[in-house]
C-alpha positions as CSV (number, residue, x, y, z in Angstrom):
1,X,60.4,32.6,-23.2
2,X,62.3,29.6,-21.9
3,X,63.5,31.9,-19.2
4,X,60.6,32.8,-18.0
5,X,59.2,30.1,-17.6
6,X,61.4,28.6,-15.6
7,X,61.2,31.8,-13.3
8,X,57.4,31.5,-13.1
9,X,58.0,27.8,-12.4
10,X,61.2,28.4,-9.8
11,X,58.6,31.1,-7.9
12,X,55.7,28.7,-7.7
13,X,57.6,26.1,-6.2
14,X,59.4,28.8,-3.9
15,X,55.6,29.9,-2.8
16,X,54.3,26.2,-2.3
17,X,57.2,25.5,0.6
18,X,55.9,24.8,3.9
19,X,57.1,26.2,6.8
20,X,60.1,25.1,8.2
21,X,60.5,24.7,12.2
22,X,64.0,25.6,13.6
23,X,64.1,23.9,17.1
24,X,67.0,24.8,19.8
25,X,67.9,22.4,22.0
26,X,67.5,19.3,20.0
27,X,68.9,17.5,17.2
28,X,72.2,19.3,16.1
29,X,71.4,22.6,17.6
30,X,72.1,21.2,21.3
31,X,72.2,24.0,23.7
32,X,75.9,23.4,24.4
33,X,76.4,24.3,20.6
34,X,74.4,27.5,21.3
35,X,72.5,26.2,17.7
36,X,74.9,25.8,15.3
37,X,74.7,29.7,14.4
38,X,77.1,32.8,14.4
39,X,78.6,32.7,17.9
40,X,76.8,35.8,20.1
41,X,78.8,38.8,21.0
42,X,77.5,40.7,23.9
43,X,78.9,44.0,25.0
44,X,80.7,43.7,28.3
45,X,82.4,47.2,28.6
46,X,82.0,49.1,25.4
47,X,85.0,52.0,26.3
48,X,87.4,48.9,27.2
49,X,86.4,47.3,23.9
50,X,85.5,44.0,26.1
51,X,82.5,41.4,24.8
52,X,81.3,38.0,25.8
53,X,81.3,35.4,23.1
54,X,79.8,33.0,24.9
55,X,76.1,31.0,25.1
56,X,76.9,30.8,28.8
57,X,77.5,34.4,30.1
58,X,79.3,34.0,34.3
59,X,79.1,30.3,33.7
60,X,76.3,30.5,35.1
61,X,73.9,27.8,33.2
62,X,73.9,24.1,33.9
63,X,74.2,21.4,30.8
64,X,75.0,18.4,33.0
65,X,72.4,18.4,36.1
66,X,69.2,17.3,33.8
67,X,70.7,16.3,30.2
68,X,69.2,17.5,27.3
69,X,67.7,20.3,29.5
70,X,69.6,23.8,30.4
71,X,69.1,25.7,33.6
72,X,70.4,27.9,36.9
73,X,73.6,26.3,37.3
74,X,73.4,23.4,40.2
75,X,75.8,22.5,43.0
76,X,76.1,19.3,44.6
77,X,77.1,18.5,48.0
78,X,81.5,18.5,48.4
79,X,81.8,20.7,45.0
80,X,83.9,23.7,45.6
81,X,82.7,26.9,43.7
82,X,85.4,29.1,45.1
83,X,86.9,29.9,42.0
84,X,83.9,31.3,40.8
85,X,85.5,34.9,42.1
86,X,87.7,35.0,39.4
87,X,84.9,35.2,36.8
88,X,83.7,38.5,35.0
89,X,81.1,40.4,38.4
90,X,83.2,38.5,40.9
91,X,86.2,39.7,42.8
92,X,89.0,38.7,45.0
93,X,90.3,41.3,47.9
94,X,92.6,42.2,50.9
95,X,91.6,45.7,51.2
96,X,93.7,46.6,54.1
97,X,96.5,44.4,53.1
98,X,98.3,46.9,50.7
99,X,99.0,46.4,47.2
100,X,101.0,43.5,45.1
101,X,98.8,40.3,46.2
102,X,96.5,39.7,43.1
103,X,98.3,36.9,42.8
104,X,98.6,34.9,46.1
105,X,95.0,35.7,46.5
106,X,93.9,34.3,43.1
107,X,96.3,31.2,44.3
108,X,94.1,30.8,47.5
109,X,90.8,30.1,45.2
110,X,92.0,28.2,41.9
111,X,93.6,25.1,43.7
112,X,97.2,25.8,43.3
113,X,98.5,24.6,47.1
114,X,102.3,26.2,45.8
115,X,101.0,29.8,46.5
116,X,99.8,31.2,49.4
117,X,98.3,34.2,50.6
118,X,100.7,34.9,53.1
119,X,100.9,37.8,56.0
120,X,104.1,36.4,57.9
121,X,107.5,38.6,58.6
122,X,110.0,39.1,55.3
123,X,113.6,40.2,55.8
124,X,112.2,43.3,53.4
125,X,109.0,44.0,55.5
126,X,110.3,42.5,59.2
127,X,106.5,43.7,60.9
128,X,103.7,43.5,58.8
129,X,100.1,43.4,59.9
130,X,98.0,40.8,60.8
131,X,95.3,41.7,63.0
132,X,92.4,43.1,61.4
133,X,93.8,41.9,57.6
134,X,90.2,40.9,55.6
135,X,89.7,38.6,52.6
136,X,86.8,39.7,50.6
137,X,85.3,37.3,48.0
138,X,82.6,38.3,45.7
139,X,80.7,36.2,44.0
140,X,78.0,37.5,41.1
141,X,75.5,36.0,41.1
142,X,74.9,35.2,44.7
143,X,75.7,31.8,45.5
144,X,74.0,29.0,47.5
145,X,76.8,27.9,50.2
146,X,76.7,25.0,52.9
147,X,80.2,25.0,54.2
148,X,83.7,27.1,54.0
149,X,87.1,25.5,54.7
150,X,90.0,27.6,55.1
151,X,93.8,26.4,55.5
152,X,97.5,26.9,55.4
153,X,100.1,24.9,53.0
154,X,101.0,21.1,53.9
155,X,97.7,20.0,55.5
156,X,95.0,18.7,53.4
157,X,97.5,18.5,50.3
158,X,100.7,17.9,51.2
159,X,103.4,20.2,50.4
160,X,106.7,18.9,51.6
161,X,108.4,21.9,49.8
162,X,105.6,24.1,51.8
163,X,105.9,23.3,55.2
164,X,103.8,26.0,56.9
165,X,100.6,23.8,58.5
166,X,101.4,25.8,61.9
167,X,100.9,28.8,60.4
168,X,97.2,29.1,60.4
169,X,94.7,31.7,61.5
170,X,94.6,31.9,65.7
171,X,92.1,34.4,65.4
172,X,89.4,34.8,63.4
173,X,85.6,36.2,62.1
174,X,83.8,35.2,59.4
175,X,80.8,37.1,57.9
176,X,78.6,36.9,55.0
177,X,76.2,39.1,53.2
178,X,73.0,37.9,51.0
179,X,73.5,41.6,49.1
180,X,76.0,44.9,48.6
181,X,77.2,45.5,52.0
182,X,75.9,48.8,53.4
183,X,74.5,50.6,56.2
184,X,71.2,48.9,55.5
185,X,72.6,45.5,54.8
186,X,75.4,44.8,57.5
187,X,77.2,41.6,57.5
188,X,76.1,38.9,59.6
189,X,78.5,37.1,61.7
190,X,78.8,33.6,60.9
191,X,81.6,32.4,63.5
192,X,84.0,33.6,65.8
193,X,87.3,32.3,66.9
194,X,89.7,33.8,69.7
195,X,92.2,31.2,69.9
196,X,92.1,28.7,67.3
197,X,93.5,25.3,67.8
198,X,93.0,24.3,63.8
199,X,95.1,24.0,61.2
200,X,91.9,23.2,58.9
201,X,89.1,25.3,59.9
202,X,85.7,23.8,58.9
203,X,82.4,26.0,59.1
204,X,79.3,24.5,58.5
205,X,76.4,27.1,57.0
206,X,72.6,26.8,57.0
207,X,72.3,27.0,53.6
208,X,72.0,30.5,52.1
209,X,72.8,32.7,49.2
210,X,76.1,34.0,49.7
211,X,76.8,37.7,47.5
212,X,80.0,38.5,49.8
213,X,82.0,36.4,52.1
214,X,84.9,38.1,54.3
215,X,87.3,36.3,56.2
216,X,89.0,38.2,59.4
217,X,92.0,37.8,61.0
218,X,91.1,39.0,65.1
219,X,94.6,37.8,66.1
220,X,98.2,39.3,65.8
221,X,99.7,35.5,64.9
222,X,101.5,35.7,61.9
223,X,99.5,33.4,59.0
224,X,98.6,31.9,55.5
225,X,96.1,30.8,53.3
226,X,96.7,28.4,51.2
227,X,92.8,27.7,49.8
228,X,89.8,29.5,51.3
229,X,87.1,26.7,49.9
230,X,83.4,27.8,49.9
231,X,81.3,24.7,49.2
232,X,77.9,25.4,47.0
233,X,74.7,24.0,47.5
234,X,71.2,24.3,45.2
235,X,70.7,26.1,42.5
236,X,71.7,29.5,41.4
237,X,69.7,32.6,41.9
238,X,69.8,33.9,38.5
239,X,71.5,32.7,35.2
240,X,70.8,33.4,31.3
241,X,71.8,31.9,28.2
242,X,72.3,33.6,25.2
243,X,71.8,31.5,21.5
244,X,74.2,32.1,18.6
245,X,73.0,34.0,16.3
246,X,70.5,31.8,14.5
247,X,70.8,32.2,10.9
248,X,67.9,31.4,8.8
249,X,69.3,31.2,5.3
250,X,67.6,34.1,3.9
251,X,65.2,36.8,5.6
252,X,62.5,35.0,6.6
253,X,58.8,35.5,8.3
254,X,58.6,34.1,11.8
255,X,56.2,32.8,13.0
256,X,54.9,32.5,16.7
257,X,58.0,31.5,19.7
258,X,56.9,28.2,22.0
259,X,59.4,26.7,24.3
260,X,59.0,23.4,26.5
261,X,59.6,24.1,30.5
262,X,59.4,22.7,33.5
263,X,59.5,23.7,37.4
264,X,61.7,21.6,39.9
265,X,60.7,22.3,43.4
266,X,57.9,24.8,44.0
267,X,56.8,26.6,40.9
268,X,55.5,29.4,42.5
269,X,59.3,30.1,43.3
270,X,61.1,30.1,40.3
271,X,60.7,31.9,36.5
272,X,62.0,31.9,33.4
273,X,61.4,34.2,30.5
274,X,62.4,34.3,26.9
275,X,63.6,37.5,24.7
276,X,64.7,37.6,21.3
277,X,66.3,39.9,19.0
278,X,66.2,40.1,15.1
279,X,69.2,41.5,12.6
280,X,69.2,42.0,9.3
281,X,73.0,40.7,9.2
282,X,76.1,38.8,10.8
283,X,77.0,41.7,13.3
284,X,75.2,42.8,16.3
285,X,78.1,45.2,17.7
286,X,79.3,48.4,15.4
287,X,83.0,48.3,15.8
288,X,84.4,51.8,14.9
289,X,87.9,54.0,15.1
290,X,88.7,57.2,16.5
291,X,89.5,59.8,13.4
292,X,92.0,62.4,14.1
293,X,93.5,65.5,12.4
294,X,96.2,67.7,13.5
295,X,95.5,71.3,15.0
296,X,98.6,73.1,16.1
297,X,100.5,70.1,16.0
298,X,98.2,68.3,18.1
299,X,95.9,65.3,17.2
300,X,92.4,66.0,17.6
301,X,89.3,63.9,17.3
302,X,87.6,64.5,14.9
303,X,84.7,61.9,14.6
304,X,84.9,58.2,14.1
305,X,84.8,55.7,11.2
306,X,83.4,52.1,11.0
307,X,85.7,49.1,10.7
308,X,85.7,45.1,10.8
309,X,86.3,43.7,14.0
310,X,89.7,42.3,13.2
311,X,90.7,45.8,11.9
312,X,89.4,47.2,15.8
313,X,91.2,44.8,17.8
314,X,94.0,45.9,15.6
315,X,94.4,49.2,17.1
316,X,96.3,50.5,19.5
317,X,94.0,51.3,23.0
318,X,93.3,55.1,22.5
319,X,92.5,54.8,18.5
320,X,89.4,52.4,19.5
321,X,86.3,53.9,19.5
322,X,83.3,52.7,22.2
323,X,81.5,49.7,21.1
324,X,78.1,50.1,20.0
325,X,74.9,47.9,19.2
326,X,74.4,47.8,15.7
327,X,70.9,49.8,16.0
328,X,70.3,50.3,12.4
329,X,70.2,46.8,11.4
330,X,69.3,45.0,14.8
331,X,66.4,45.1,16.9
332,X,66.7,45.6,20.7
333,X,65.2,42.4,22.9
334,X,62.0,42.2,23.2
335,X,59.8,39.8,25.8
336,X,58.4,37.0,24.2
337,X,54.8,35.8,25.2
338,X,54.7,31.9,25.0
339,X,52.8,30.9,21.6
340,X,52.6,34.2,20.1
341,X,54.6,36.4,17.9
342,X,57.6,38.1,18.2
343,X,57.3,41.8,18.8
344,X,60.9,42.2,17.1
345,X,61.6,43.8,13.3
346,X,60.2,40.6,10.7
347,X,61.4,39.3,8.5
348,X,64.3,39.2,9.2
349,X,67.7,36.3,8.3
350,X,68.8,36.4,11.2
351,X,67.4,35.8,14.9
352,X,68.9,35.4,18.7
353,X,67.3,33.9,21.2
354,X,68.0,35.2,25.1
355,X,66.5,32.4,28.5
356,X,66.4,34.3,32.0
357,X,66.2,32.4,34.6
358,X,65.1,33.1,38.4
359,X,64.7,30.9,41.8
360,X,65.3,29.9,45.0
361,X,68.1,28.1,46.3
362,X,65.6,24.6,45.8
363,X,63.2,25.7,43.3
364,X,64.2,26.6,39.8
365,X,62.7,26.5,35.9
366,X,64.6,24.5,33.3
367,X,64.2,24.7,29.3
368,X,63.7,21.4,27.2
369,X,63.7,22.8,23.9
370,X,62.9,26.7,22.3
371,X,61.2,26.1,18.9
372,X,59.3,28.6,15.8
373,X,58.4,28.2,12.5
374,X,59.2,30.1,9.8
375,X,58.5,31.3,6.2
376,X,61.0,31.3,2.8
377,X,59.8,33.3,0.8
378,X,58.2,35.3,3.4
379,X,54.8,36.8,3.5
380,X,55.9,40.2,2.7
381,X,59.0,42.4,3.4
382,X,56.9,44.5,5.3
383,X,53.1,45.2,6.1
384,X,52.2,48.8,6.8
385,X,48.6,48.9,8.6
386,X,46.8,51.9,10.1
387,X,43.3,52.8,11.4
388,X,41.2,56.0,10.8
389,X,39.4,58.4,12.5
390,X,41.8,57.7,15.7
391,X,39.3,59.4,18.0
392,X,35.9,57.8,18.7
393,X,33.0,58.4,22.2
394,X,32.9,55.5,23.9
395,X,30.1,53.3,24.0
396,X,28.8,55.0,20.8
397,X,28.9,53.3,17.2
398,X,31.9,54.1,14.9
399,X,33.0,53.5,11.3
400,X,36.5,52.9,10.9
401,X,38.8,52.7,7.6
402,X,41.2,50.2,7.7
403,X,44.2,49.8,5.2
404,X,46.7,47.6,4.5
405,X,50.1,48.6,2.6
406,X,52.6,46.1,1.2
407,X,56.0,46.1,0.9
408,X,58.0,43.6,-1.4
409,X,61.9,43.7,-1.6
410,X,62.3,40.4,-3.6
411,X,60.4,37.2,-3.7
412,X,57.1,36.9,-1.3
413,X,54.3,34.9,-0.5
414,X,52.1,38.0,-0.8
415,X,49.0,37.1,2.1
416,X,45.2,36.5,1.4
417,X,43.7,36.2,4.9
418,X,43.9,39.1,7.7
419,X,42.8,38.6,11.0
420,X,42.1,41.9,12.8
421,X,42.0,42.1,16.6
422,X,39.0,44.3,18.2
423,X,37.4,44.7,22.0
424,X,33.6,44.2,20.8
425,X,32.4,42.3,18.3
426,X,32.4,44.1,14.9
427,X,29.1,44.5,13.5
428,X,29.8,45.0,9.3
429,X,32.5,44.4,7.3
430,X,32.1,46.5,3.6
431,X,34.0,48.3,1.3
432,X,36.9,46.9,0.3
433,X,39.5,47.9,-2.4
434,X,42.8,47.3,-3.7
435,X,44.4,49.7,-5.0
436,X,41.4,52.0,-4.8
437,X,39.6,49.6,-7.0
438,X,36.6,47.3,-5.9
439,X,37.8,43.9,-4.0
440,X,36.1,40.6,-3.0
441,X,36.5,39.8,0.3
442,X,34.6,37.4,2.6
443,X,34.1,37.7,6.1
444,X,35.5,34.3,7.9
445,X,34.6,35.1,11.7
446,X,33.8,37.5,14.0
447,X,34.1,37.0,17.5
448,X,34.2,39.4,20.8
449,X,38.0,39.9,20.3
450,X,38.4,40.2,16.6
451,X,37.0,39.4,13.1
452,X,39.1,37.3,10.1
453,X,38.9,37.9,6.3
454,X,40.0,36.0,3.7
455,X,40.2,37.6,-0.7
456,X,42.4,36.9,-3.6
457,X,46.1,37.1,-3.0
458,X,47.8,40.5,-2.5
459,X,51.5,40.2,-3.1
460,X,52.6,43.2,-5.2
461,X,55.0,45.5,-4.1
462,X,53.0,48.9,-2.9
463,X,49.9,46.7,-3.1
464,X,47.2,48.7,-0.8
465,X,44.2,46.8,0.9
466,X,41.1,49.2,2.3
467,X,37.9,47.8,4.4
468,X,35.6,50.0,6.9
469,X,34.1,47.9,9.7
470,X,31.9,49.1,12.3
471,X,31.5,48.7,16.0
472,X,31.8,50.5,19.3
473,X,34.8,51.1,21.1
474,X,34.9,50.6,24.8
475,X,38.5,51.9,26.0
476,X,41.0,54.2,26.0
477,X,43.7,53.5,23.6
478,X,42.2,50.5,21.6
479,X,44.7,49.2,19.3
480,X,43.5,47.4,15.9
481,X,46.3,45.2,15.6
482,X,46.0,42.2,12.8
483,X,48.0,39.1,11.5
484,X,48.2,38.4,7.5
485,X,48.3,34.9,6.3
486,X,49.1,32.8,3.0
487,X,47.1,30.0,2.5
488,X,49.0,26.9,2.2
489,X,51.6,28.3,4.1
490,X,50.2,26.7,7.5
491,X,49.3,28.8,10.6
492,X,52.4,31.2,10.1
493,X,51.6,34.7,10.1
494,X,53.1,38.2,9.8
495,X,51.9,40.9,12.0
496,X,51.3,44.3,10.5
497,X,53.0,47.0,11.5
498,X,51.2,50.5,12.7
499,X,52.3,53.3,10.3
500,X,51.8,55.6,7.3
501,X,49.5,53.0,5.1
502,X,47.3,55.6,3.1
503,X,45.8,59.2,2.8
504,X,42.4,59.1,4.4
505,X,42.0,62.6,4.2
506,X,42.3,66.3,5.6
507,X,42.8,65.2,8.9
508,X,44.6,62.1,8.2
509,X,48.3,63.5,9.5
510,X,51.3,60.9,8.8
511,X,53.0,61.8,11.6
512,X,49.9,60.8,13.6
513,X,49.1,57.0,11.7
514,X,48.7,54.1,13.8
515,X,46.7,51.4,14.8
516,X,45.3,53.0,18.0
517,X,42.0,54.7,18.3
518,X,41.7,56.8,21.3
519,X,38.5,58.2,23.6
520,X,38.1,62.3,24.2
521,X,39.9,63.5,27.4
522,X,36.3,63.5,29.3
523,X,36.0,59.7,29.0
524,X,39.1,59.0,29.8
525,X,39.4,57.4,33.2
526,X,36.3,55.8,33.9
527,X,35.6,52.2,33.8
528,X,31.9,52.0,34.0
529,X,29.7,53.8,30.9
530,X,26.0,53.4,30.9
531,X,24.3,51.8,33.5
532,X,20.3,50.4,32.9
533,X,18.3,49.2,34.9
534,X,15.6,47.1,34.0
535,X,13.0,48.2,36.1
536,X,13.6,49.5,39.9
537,X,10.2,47.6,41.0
538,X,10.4,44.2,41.0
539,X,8.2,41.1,42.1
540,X,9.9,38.3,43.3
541,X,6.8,35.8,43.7
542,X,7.9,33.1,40.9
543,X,5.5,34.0,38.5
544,X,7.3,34.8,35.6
545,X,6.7,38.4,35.5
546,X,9.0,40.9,36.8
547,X,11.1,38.1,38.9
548,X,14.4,39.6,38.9
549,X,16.2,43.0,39.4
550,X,18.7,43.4,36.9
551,X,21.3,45.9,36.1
552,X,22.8,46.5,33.0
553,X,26.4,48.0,32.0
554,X,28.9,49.2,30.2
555,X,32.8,48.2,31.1
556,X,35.7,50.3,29.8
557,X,39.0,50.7,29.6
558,X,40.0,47.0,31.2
559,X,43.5,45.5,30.0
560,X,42.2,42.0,31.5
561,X,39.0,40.7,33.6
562,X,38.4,42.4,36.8
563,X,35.6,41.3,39.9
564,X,32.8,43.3,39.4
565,X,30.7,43.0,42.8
566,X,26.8,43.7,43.4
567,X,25.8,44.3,46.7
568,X,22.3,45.0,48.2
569,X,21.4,47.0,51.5
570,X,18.6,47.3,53.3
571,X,18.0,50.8,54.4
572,X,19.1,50.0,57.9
573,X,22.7,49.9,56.2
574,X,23.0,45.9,56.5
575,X,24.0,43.9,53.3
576,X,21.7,41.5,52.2
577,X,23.1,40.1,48.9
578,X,26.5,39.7,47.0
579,X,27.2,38.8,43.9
580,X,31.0,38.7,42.2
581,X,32.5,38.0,38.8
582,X,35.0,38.7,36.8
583,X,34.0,40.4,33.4
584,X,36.2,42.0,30.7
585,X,35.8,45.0,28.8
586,X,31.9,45.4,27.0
587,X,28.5,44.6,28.0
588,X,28.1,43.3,31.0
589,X,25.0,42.4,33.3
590,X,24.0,41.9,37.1
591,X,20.9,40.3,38.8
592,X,19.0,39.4,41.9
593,X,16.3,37.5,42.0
594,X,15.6,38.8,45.6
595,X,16.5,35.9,47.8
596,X,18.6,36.4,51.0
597,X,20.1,34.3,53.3
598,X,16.9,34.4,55.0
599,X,15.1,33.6,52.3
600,X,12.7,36.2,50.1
601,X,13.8,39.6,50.9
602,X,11.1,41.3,52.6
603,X,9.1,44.0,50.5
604,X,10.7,47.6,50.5
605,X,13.4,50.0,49.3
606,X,16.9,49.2,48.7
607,X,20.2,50.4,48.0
608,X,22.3,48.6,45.6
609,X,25.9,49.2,44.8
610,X,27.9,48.3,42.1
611,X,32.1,48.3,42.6
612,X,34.5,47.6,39.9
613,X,38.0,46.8,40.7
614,X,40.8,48.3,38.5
615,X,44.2,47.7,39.0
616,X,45.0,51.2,40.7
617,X,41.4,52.2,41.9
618,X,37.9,51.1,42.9
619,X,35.1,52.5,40.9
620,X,31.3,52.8,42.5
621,X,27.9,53.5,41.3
622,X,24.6,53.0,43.8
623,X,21.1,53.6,43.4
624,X,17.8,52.4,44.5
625,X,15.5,49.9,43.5
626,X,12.2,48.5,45.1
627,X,10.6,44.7,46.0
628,X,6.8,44.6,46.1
629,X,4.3,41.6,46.0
C-alpha cells in the first residue's frame, strides 16, 4: 500500500510540472556549442559513406560579426577567402594543364608561399604549355568579392630559397561567373593584359557574387603562381546551421517554435526560415553492411544488415552499405511557422533544429536566440482525431461527428481542453461521450475560425472523446484540425493527428479517416456561392427607407483574404462607382448608397459587377439593379 502511494504521489507531482523552455542561442546552449546536444550528422554522400558533423555545414555561418547572434558568414575589407575552394562544393582546377597538380594548386590558395603552381620548362618535360593554361576556382556558395591578387614566389612574402618574382604571368584574362558556366551564362571578362609589366597583379572588382573565377594565361612566357588571393566583401548569399541534436531528457510534448530575428540592410532583401526534425532516438543515419553468400564460388549480395557506426567505418570500402536516414524513427524537416506548432512526429525526446539563411551581398537576417516550451510528462503519446461525414454542399448546414482517440505509452498528462479549428462559426456543440458513455463538456468560445471546449480530464490509454457540432462549410477541402490542452500545464498544447479515431459507421472507411471534409466535384472550383440582393430598386433620397443597394454573398474556397471589388456602370458602359476590400472565406456583403463622383447618381438602370480575385483566376458575377426617386 506504501508503494502505491508513493506512485500516486511520484505521478501527481510529475503532472503538476510546468513547462520547461529549452532556448538555443543563450545561456550554455550558445550557437557555437550547437546546444549542448548529440552532435548532428548530415548525409553528405551516402554510397561514399561521407557525413557532416558539424553545426556549421561549408563554414558558411558567422559567430563573430554580431556576438551572441549567428548569420550569413560576413567578409571584411583585406580578408582573403581564397581558401574557401578547398571546402566540401568548392573546387580547385587546371583543366588543360594535365594531371599531377592537386597539390601546387591547393598551395596557391592555403598560404603556403613554398609551393607554387608552376608551368615553367623541367629537364623531364623541356616544352610545356603556357598559353591558354586556365585556373578555375569554385566557390559554393557564391561569394561576395572586391579585389583578386595574383603572384609568383619572393614578392609579397619573401622567399630567398624561392627566387622566381620574374616569373609572373605576361599575359593574361580574367573572368568571372555569378552562376554554372554555360551557353546561357558565359563568363564575363573582368580584365585583360597583353604584356604585363607586374610582378603583383592587383584587380579591383565592383563588388559582386563570385560562383567561378578563371584565371588565363594569353601569353607563351613561361610562369608561376604562388597565391591567387580573392578578397571577399558583404555577406554570403546563402548559409544554414544545423543544431545538435537537442535531447530533451525523455519524450516530451512540444510546444509552439519562436525565434528572435533581425534584418541588417533592407529587409525586403534578405530571409531566413526555420525547420526542424523530431527522433525518437540518438541516431538520425541508419548505418548498415553489405551481406554476402557464395554462389559458384563467387560472393554475392545478398541483402544488408544494420550495424553501429563504429562497426561501419570498420569495414573495408565495398562491404559498406549506402547511408540512409533513419526513417522509422525520425521525422523528415518540416517548415516551421513562427509561434505555432511543429508539424513534425510529437512527442518525441529528441528534436533538431535547421536556420536557412538568404540575402544580398548588404542585406541579410541574423538569429538572436530559437526558443519552445515543452511538456514532461507529455500530454499524450499520441492523439488520434478524425471528422465524419467527409463530404458536405457548400453553403448548406451540416452535422459533423467528431472523435478524439488517445494513446498512452507510459506516464501522461492526459488533456481536458480541445480547441478545434473551423472556417465559419459553429453554431451547436452537443453530444458528447467518452467511451460511448455520456460526458460533460462546456463550450469555452466560439469564434469565425474555431470553437474551444473544456471537460474532465481524459488521460487513459485508448480513451475515446465524441462531440457533433454544426455549421456550414464554405471550401473545398476544410480541414478540422484541433489542439488538446492540460490545465495547469500553461499554453502548451499537442496537436491531434488525422487518422483512424472511431467507427462511425457503414460508410465510415479507415482507409479513408481524416480531418478533412470535402465539397461534391460540381462545387468544386468556384469561389462565389449565393449571391442576394437586397432589392434591385433602390431610393437614394436620405430618408431612411430603401437608401442603399446592397449585395449579399457567399465566399468559398479562399486559403487567405482576397480584394473583392464592386463596380457600377451606367448603361452607356462608363463606371460610376468602386468599391474594394479584402474578405476571407464566409459571408460577405457589398453596398452603394448611390453617390458618384458627381454626386447622386442620376435615376435609371444599372449594371453592377462583382470580381473576386483568387490566386490563379478572376471570378465575375453582374446583374442589374435600378435608382428611382
Amino acid at each position: 500500500m506504501r508503494a502505491g502511494l508513493l506512485l500516486a504521489l511520484w505521478s501527481a507531482v510529475a503532472l503538476a510540472q510546468p513547462a520547461r523552455v529549452l532556448v538555443l542561442g543563450e545561456g550554455s546552449r550558445t550557437w557555437q556549442s550547437g546546444g549542448q546536444g548529440l552532435d548532428p550528422v548530415l548525409i553528405i554522400e551516402p554510397f561514399a559513406g561521407a557525413t557532416d558533423t558539424t553545426n556549421n555545414p561549408g563554414e558558411a555561418i558567422d559567430f563573430a560579426h554580431a556576438p551572441g547572434w549567428i548569420g550569413p558568414l560576413y567578409f571584411g575589407e583585406g580578408q582573403n577567402i581564397a581558401r574557401r575552394v578547398l571546402l566540401p562544393g568548392g573546387s580547385i582546377s587546371a583543366p588543360n594543364a594535365g594531371v599531377g597538380f592537386d597539390k601546387q594548386l591547393e598551395g596557391t590558395v592555403n598560404g603556403d608561399h613554398q609551393v607554387a603552381f608552376e608551368r615553367k620548362p623541367t629537364l623531364f618535360e623541356p616544352r610545356v604549355l603556357v598559353r591558354g593554361i586556365e585556373v578555375i576556382m569554385g566557390f559554393a556558395p557564391p561569394v561576395g568579392v572586391g579585389r583578386v591578387r595574383f603572384y609568383p614566389r619572393n614578392t609579397v612574402v619573401p622567399a630567398p630559397g624561392a627566387p622566381f618574382q620574374s616569373d609572373y604571368m605576361r599575359g593574361y584574362e580574367l573572368w568571372l561567373n555569378a552562376a554554372q558556366t554555360g551557353p546561357n551564362n558565359p563568363d564575363a571578362l573582368l580584365a585583360r593584359s597583353l604584356d604585363n609589366q607586374e610582378p603583383v597583379v592587383e584587380l579591383e572588382v565592383l563588388p559582386q557574387y563570385v560562383r567561378y573565377l578563371r584565371l588565363k594565361s594569353i601569353a607563351e612566357v613561361p610562369f608561376e603562381l604562388d597565391e591567387i588571393e580573392v578578397y571577399g566583401t558583404g555577406y554570403l548569399a546563402a548559409a544554414t546551421y544545423v543544431s545538435d541534436l537537442l535531447d530533451l531528457g525523455d519524450r516530451a510534448t512540444i510546444g509552439p517554435l519562436s525565434w528572435v530575428e533581425r534584418a541588417v540592410g533592407d529587409p525586403t532583401r534578405s530571409a531566413v526560415g526555420l525547420r526542424v526534425r523530431t527522433g525518437g532516438d540518438s541516431t538520425p543515419i541508419v548505418y548498415l553492411k553489405n551481406v554476402y553468400a557464395v554462389e559458384k564460388s563467387q560472393r554475392v549480395k545478398i541483402g544488408e544488415e544494420e550495424v553501429s557506426r563504429q562497426e561501419y567505418y570498420a569495414l573495408e570500402r565495398v562491404d559498406r552499405a549506402p547511408l540512409k536516414e533513419d526513417v522509422a524513427n525520425w521525422s523528415a524537416w518540416v517548415p516551421v511557422v513562427q509561434g505555432s506548432l511543429i508539424n513534425a512526429p510529437n512527442p518525441r525526446r529528441y528534436l533538431q533544429v535547421r536556420a536557412e539563411f538568404t540575402g544580398e551581398l548588404y542585406a541579410a537576417r541574423q538569429l538572436d536566440r530559437v526558443e519552445f516550451p515543452y511538456l514532461q510528462p507529455p500530454i499524450a503519446d499520441g492523439l488520434v482525431a478524425e471528422v465524419y461525414p467527409r463530404l458536405a454542399r457548400a453553403e448548406e448546414p451540416a452535422i459533423f461527428r467528431y472523435a478524439v482517440k488517445l494513446r498512452a505509452l507510459g506516464e501522461i498528462r492526459g488533456f481536458d481542453r480541445l480547441e478545434v479549428d473551423t472556417n465559419a462559426p459553429v453554431s451547436q456543440v452537443r453530444e458528447a461521450q467518452l467511451n460511448g458513455e455520456p460526458f460533460e463538456l462546456l463550450v469555452d468560445f466560439v469564434r469565425p475560425e474555431g470553437f474551444g471546449l473544456s471537460f474532465p480530464p481524459v488521460q487513459a490509454d485508448g480513451a475515446l472523446l465524441e462531440f457533433t457540432f454544426d455549421l456550414p462549410i464554405f471550401r473545398f477541402g476544410t480541414t478540422f484540425t484541433a489542439r488538446a490542452f492540460r490545465q495547469g500545464s500553461g499554453e502548451v498544447p499537442q496537436a491531434v493527428q488525422a487518422g483512424d479515431a472511431a467507427l462511425f459507421g457503414p460508410g465510415d472507411l479507415p482507409e479513408l479517416s481524416g480531418l478533412s471534409v470535402e465539397i461534391p466535384r460540381p462545387q468544386i472550383g468556384k469561389l462565389v456561392g449565393r449571391i442576394g440582393v437586397g432589392s434591385p430598386l433602390f431610393t437614394p433620397n436620405g430618408d431612411g427607407a430603401n437608401d442603399a443597394f446592397a449585395l449579399d454573398f457567399n465566399l468559398l474556397q479562399l486559403t487567405r483574404p482576397a480584394p473583392v471589388r464592386l463596380e457600377i456602370y451606367d448603361l452607356g458602359g462608363r463606371l460610376v462607382y468602386t468599391h474594394v476590400e479584402e474578405w476571407g472565406i464566409g459571408p460577405a456583403r457589398h453596398t452603394w448608397d448611390g453617390r458618384t463622383d458627381g454626386g447622386l447618381a442620376p435615376p435609371g438602370i444599372y449594371l453592377w459587377l462583382l470580381r473576386v480575385q483568387a490566386d490563379a483566376f478572376e471570378e465575375r458575377h453582374s446583374g442589374t439593379l435600378g435608382v428611382v426617386y
